[in-house]
VOLO-712881 format. One record per residue (C-alpha): z, y, x negated; residue in one letter. Coordinates in steps of 0.05 Angstrom, whole numbers, plus 5000, padded with zeros to 4 digits. Example, Ala and Ser with C-alpha at 12.3 -4.5 7.8 and 13.67 -1.06 7.14 Angstrom:
BEGIN
<gumi c3="5156" c2="4910" c1="4754" r="a"/>
<gumi c3="5143" c2="4979" c1="4727" r="s"/>
# end
This chain:
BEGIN
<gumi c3="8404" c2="4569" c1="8961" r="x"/>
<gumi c3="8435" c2="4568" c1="8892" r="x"/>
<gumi c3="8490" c2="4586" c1="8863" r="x"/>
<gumi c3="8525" c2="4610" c1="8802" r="x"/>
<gumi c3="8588" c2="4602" c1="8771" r="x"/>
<gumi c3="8624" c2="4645" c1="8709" r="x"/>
<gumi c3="8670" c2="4598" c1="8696" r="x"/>
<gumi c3="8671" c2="4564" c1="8632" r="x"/>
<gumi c3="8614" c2="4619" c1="8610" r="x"/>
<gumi c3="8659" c2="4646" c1="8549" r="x"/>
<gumi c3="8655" c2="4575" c1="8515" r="x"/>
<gumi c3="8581" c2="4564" c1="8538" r="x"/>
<gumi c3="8566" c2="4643" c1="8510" r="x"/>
<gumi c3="8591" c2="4623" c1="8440" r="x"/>
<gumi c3="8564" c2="4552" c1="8430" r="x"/>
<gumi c3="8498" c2="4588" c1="8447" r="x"/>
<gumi c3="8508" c2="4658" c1="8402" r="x"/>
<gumi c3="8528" c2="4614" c1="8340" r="x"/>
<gumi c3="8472" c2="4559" c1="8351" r="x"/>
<gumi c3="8417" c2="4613" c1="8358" r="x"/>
<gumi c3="8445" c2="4656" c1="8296" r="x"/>
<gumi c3="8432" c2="4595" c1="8256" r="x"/>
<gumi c3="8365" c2="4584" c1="8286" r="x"/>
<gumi c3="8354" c2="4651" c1="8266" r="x"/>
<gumi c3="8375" c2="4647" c1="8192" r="x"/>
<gumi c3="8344" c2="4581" c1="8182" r="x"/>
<gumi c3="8277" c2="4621" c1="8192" r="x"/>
<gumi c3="8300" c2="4682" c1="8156" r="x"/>
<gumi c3="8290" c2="4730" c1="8220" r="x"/>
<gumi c3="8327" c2="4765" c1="8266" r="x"/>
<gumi c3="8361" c2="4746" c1="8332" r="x"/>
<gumi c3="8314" c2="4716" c1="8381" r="x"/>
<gumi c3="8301" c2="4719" c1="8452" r="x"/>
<gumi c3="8302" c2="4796" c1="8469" r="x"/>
<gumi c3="8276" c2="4810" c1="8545" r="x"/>
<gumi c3="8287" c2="4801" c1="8612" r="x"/>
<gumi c3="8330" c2="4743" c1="8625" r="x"/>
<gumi c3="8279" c2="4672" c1="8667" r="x"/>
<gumi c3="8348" c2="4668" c1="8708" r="x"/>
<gumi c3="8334" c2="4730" c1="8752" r="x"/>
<gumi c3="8357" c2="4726" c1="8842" r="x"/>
<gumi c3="8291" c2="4715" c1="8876" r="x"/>
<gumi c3="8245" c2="4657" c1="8901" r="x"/>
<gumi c3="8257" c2="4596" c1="8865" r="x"/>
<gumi c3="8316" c2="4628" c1="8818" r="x"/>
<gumi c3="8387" c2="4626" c1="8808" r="x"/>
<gumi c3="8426" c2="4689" c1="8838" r="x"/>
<gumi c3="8478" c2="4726" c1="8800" r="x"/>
<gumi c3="8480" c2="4731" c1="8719" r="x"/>
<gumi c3="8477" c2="4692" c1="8667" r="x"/>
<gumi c3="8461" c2="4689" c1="8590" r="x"/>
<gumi c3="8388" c2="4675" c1="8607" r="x"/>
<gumi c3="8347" c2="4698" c1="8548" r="x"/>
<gumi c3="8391" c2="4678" c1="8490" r="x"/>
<gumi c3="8402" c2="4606" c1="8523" r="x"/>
<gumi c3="8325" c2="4597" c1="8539" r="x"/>
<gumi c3="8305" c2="4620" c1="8472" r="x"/>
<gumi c3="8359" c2="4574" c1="8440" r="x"/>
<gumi c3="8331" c2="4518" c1="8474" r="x"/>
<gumi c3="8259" c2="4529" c1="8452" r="x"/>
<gumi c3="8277" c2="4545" c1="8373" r="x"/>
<gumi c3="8325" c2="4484" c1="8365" r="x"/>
<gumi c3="8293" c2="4411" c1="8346" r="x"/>
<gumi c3="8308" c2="4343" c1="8374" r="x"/>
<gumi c3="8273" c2="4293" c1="8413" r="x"/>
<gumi c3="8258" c2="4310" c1="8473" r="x"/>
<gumi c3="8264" c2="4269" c1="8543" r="x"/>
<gumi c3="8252" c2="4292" c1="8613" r="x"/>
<gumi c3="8306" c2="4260" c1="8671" r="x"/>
<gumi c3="8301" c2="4267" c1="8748" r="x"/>
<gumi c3="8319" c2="4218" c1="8796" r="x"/>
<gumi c3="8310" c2="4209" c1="8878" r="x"/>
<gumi c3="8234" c2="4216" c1="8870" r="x"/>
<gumi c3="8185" c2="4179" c1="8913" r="x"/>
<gumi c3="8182" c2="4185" c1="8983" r="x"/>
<gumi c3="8165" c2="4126" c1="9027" r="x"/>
<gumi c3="8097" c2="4112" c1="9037" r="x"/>
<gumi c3="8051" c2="4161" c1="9075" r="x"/>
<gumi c3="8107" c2="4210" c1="9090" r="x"/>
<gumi c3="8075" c2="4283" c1="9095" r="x"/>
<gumi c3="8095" c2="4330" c1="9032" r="x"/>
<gumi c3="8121" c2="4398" c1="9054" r="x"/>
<gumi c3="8150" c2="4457" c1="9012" r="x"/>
<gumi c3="8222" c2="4416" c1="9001" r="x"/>
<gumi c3="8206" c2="4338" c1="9003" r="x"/>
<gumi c3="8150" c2="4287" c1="8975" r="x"/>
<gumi c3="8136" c2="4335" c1="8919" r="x"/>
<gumi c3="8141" c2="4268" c1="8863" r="x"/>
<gumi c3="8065" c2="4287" c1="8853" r="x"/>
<gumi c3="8090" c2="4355" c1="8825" r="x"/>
<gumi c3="8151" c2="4326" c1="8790" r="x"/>
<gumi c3="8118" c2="4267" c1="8753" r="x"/>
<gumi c3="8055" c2="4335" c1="8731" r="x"/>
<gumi c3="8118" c2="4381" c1="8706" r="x"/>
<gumi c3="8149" c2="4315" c1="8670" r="x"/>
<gumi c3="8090" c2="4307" c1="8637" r="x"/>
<gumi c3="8075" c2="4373" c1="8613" r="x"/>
<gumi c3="8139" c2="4365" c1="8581" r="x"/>
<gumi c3="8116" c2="4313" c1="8527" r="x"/>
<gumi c3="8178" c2="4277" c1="8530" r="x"/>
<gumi c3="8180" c2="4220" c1="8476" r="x"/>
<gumi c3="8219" c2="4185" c1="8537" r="x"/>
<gumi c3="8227" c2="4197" c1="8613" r="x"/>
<gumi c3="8295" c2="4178" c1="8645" r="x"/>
<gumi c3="8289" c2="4163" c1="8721" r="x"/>
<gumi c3="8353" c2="4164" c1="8744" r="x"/>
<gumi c3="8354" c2="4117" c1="8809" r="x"/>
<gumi c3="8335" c2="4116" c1="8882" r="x"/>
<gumi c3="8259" c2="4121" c1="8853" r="x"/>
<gumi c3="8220" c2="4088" c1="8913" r="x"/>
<gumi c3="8245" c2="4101" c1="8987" r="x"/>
<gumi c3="8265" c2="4077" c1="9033" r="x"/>
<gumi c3="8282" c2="4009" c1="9006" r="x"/>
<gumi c3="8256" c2="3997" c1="8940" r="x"/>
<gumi c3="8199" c2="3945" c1="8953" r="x"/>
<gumi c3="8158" c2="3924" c1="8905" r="x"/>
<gumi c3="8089" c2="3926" c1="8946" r="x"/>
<gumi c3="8126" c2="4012" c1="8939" r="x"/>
<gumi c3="8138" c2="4021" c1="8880" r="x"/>
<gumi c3="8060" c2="3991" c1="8869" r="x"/>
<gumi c3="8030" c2="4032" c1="8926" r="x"/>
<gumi c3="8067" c2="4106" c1="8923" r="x"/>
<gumi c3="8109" c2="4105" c1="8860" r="x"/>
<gumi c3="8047" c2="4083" c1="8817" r="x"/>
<gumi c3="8003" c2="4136" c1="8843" r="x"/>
<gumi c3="8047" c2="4192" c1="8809" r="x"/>
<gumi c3="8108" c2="4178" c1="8768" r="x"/>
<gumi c3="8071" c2="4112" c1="8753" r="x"/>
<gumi c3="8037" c2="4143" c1="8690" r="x"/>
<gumi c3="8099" c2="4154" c1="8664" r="x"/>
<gumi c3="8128" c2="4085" c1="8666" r="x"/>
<gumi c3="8114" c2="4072" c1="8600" r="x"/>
<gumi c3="8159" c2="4114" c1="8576" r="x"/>
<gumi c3="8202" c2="4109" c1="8619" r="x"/>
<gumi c3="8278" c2="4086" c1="8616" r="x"/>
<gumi c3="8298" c2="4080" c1="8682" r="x"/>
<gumi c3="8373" c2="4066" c1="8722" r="x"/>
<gumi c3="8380" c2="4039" c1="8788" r="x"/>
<gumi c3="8396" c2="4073" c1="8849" r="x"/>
<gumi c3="8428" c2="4048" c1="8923" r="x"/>
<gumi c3="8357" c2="4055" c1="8947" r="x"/>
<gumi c3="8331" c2="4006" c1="8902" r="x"/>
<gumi c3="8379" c2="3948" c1="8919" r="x"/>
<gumi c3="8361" c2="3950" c1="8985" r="x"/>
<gumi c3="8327" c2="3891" c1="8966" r="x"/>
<gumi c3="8373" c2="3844" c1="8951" r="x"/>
<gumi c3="8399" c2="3849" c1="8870" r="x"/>
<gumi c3="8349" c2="3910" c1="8862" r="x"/>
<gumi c3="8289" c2="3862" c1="8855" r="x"/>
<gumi c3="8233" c2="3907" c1="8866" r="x"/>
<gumi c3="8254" c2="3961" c1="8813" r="x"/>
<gumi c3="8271" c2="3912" c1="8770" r="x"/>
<gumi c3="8201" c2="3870" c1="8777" r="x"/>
<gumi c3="8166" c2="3940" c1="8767" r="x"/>
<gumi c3="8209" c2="3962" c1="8710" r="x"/>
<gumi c3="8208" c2="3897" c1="8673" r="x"/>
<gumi c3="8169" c2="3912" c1="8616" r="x"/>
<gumi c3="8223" c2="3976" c1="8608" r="x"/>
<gumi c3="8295" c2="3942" c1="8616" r="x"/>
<gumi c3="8283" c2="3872" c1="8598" r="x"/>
<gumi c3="8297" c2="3856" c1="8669" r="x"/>
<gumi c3="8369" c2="3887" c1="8663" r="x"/>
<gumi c3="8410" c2="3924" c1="8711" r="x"/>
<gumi c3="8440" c2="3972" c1="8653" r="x"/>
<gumi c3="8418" c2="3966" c1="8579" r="x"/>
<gumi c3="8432" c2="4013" c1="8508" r="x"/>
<gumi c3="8383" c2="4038" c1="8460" r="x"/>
<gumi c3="8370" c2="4091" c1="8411" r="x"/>
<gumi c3="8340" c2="4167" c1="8421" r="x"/>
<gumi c3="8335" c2="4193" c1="8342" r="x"/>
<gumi c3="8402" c2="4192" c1="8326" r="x"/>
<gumi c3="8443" c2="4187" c1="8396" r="x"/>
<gumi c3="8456" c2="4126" c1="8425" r="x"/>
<gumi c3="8437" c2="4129" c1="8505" r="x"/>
<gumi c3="8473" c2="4090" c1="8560" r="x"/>
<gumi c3="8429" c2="4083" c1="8623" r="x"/>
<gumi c3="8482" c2="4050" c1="8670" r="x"/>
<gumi c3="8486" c2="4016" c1="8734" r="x"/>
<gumi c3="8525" c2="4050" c1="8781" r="x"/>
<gumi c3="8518" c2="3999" c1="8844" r="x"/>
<gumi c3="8592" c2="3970" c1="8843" r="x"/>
<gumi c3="8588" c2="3944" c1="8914" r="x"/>
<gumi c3="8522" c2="3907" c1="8885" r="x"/>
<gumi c3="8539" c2="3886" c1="8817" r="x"/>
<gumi c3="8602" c2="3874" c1="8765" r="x"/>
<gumi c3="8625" c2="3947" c1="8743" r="x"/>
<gumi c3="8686" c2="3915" c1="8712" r="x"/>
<gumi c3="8637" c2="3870" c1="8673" r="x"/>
<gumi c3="8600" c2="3934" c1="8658" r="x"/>
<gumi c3="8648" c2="3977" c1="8637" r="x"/>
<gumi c3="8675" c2="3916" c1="8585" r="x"/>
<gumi c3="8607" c2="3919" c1="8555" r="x"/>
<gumi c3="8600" c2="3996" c1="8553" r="x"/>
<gumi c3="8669" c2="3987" c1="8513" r="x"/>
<gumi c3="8643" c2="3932" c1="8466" r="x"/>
<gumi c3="8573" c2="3967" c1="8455" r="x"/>
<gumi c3="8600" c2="4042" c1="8442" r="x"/>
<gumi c3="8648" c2="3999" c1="8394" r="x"/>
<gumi c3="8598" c2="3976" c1="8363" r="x"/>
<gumi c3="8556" c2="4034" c1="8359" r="x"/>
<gumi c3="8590" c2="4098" c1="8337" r="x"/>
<gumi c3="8553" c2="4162" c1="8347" r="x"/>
<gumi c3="8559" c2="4229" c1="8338" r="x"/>
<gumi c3="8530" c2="4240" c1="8400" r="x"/>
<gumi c3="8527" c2="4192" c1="8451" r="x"/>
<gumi c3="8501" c2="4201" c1="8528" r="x"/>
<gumi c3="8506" c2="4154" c1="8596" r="x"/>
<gumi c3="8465" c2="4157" c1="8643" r="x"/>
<gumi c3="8479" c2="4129" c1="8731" r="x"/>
<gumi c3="8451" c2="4146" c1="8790" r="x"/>
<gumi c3="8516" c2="4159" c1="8823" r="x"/>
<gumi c3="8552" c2="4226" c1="8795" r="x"/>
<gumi c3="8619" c2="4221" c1="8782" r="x"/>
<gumi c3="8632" c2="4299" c1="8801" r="x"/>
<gumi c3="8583" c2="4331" c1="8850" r="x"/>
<gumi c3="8581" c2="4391" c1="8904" r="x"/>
<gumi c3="8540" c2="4370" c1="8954" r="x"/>
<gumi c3="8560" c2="4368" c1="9019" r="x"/>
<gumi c3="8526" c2="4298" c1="9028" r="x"/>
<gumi c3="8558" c2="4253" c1="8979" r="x"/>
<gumi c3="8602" c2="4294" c1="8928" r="x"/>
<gumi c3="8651" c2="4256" c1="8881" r="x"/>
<gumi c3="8632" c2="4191" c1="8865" r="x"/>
<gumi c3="8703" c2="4150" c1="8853" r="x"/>
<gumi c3="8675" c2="4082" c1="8838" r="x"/>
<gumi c3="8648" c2="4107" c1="8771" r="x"/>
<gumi c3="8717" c2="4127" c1="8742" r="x"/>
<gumi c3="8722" c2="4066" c1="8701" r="x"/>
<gumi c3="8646" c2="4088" c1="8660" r="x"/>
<gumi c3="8666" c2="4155" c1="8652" r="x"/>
<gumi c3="8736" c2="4129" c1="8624" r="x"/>
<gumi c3="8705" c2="4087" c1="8580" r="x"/>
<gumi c3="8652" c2="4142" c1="8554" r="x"/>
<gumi c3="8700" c2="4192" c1="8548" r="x"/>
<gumi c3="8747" c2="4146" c1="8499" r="x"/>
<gumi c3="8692" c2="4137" c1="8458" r="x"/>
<gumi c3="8671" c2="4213" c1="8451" r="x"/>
<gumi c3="8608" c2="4215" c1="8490" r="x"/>
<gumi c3="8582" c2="4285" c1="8499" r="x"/>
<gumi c3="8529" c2="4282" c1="8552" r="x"/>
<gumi c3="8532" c2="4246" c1="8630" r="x"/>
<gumi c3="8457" c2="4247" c1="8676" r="x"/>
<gumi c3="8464" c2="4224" c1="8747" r="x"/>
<gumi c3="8428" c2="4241" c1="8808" r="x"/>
<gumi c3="8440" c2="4207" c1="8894" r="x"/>
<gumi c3="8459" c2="4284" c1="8909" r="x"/>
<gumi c3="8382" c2="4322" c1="8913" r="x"/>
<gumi c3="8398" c2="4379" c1="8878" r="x"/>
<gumi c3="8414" c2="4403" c1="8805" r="x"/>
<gumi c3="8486" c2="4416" c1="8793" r="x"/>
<gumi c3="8517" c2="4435" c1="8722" r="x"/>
<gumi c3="8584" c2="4422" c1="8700" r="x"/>
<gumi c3="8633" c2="4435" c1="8640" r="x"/>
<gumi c3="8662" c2="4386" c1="8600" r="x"/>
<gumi c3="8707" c2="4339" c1="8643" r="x"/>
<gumi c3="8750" c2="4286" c1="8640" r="x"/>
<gumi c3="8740" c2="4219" c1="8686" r="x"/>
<gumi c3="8811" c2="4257" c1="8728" r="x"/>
<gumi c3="8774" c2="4317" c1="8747" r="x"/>
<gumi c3="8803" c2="4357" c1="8690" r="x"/>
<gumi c3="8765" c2="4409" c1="8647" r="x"/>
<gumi c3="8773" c2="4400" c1="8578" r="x"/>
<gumi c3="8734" c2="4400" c1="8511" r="x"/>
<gumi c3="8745" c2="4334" c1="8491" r="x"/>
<gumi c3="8700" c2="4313" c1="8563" r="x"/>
<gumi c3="8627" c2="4307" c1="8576" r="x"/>
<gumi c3="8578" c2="4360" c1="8603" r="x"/>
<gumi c3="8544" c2="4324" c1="8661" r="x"/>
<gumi c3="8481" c2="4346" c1="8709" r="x"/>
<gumi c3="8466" c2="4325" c1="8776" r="x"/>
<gumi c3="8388" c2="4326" c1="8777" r="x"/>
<gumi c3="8372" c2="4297" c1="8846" r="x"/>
<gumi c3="8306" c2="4334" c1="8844" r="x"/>
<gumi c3="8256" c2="4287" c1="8834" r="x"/>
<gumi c3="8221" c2="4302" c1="8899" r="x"/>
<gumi c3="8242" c2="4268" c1="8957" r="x"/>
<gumi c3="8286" c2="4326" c1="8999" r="x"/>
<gumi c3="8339" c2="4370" c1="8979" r="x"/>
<gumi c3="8421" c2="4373" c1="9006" r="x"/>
<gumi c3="8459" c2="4433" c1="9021" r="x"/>
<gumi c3="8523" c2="4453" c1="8977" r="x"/>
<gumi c3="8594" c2="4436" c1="9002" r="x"/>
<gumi c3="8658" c2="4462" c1="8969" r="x"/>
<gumi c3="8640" c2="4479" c1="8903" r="x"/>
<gumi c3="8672" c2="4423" c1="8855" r="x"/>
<gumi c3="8717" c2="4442" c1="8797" r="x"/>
<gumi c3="8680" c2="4454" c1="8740" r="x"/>
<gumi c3="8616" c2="4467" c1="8774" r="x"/>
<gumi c3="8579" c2="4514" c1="8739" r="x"/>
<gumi c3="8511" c2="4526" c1="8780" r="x"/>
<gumi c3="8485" c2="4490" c1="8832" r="x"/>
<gumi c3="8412" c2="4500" c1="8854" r="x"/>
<gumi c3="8372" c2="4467" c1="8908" r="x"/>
<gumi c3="8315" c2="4519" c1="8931" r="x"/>
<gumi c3="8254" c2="4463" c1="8902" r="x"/>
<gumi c3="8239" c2="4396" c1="8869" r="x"/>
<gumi c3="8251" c2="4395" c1="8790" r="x"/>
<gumi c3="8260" c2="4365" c1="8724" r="x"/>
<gumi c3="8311" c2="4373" c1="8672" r="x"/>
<gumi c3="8284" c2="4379" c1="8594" r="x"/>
<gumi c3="8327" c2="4360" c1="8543" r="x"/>
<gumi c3="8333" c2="4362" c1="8472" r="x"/>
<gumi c3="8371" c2="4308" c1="8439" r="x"/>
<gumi c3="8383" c2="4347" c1="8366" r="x"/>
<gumi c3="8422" c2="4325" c1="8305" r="x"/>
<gumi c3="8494" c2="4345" c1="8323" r="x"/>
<gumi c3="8464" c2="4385" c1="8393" r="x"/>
<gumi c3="8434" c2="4381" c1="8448" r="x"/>
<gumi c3="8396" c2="4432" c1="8488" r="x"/>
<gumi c3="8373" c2="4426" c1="8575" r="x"/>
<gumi c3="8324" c2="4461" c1="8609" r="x"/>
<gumi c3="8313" c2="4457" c1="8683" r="x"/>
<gumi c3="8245" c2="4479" c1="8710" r="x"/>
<gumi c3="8230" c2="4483" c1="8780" r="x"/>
<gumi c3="8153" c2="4453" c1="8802" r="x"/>
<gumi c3="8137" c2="4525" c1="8816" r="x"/>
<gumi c3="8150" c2="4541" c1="8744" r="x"/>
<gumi c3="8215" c2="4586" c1="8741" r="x"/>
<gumi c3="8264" c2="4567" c1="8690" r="x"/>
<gumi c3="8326" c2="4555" c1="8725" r="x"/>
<gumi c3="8386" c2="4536" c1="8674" r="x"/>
<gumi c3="8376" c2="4529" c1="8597" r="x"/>
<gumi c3="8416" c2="4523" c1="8548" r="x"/>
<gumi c3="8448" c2="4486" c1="8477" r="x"/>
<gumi c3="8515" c2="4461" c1="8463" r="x"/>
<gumi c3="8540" c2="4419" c1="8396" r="x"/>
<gumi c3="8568" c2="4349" c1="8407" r="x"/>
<gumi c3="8646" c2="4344" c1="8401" r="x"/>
# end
């Protein structure tokens, strides 16, 4: 099932029409991506309409560098892989093929519990060649040993041994967040995000949690507890918000931490694809833009100058959602 919305597509339309005219003149042609649109109804594909061609081929003439995010991956060890869980083999191939300069797990990456003897076991034999680029966030999963102590053993090497941590991607700055209030200090947190982001203007800035603060899923939804993040992010102009726990991929507009739509929010994406299983849609959220959960995927983005471009692919290959939008 997948769904999607025409609301906010005017805004989304010309962000995309002026971004690939300039692609266009910048190589002294014409306009690109004439053809059938990669967002057709059908097996593995979004139904309804939407500005397929001209996004996708935005997306593939724009620069940046480019990072590949999923979270919810791994199943637990010596569960059976069918055609809508334990695909993290196919996931961690389609990452890969990417050539991200960085892959951003975003939590709940070893089931059921997060164990080390896991993560070394199941996670290792497929999204494992991918830790070294990898930038990982915790997930719920993971501190179900106590203060997240497997993930954080197994990511060492790629978070310092922290539970949320700041570095550079060209020239954004990138947030990768802990989203576990009930296990850690999101008041502490949130005074750091504020110091850092201080600290370290941008013009384009993203967080990444593994708990979404808007979502349509009928199994979690909303995520309240992360209000205080988004506040912070959205004071300080952030543009971009990754999050997974829901196992689907979910695209909203620009939103406030109060559920409002505005310009002056952050575009955010559910991408709970990562492998494990897939949840059914509830009420569609405000804002929502598409919502897809028919197979396991990855989301591509660009991280430009000013821009930033997605693409979600599907591990049977079918573009899904694509896309560019400039930073506020």
């Amino acid at each position: 099932m997948s769904r999607w919305s025409s609301r906010g597509s005017a805004r989304f339309l010309v962000a995309t029409a002026a971004l690939l005219l300039a692609a266009a003149c910048s190589q002294g042609g014409g306009p690109a991506g004439s053809g059938s649109s990669p967002f057709g109804a059908g097996s593995g594909g979004v139904s309804g309409s939407s500005p397929g061609s001209v996004a996708a081929s935005t997306f593939d003439a724009m620069g940046g560098v480019r990072v590949a995010a999923a979270g919810d991956i791994v199943c637990s060890p010596g569960e059976d892989v069918t055609a809508t869980t334990c695909r993290d083999a196919d996931t961690a191939k389609l990452a890969e093929e990417f050539r991200p300069r960085y892959v951003l797990p975003l939590g709940d990456l070893q089931y059921d519990d997060g164990a080390l003897a896991d993560f070394q076991s199941a996670y290792a034999k497929t999204w494992g060649k991918l830790a070294p680029i990898s930038r990982p966030v915790p997930g719920n999963h993971d501190y179900h040993e106590n203060g997240a102590a497997g993930y954080l053993q197994y990511f060492r090497a790629q978070t310092g041994g922290r539970n949320y941590y700041a570095f550079d991607i060209g020239s954004w700055r990138y947030y990768a967040l802990d989203s576990n209030c009930s296990d850690i200090d999101c008041g502490a947190e949130a005074a750091w995000l504020e110091k850092d982001m201080a600290a370290h203007p941008r013009q384009c800035s993203a967080i990444a949690m593994h708990h979404p603060r808007y979502s349509s899923s009928s199994e979690h939804g909303d995520q309240t507890e992360v209000k205080p993040l988004w506040e912070v992010a959205v004071r300080h102009h952030a543009d971009l918000a990754l999050a997974g726990h829901d196992h689907d991929y979910e695209r909203f507009q620009a939103m406030d931490a109060d559920g409002h739509v505005t310009a002056s929010g952050m575009v955010s994406f559910v991408v709970g694809t990562g492998g494990k299983s897939l949840y059914d849609e509830g009420n569609p959220d405000e804002g929502s833009v598409l919502f897809y959960n028919d197979r396991a995927g990855i989301l591509e983005l660009k991280l430009g100058t000013g821009k930033f471009g997605w693409r979600f692919q599907n591990v049977d290959g079918k573009t899904v959602d694509a896309g560019v939008q400039s930073c506020r």
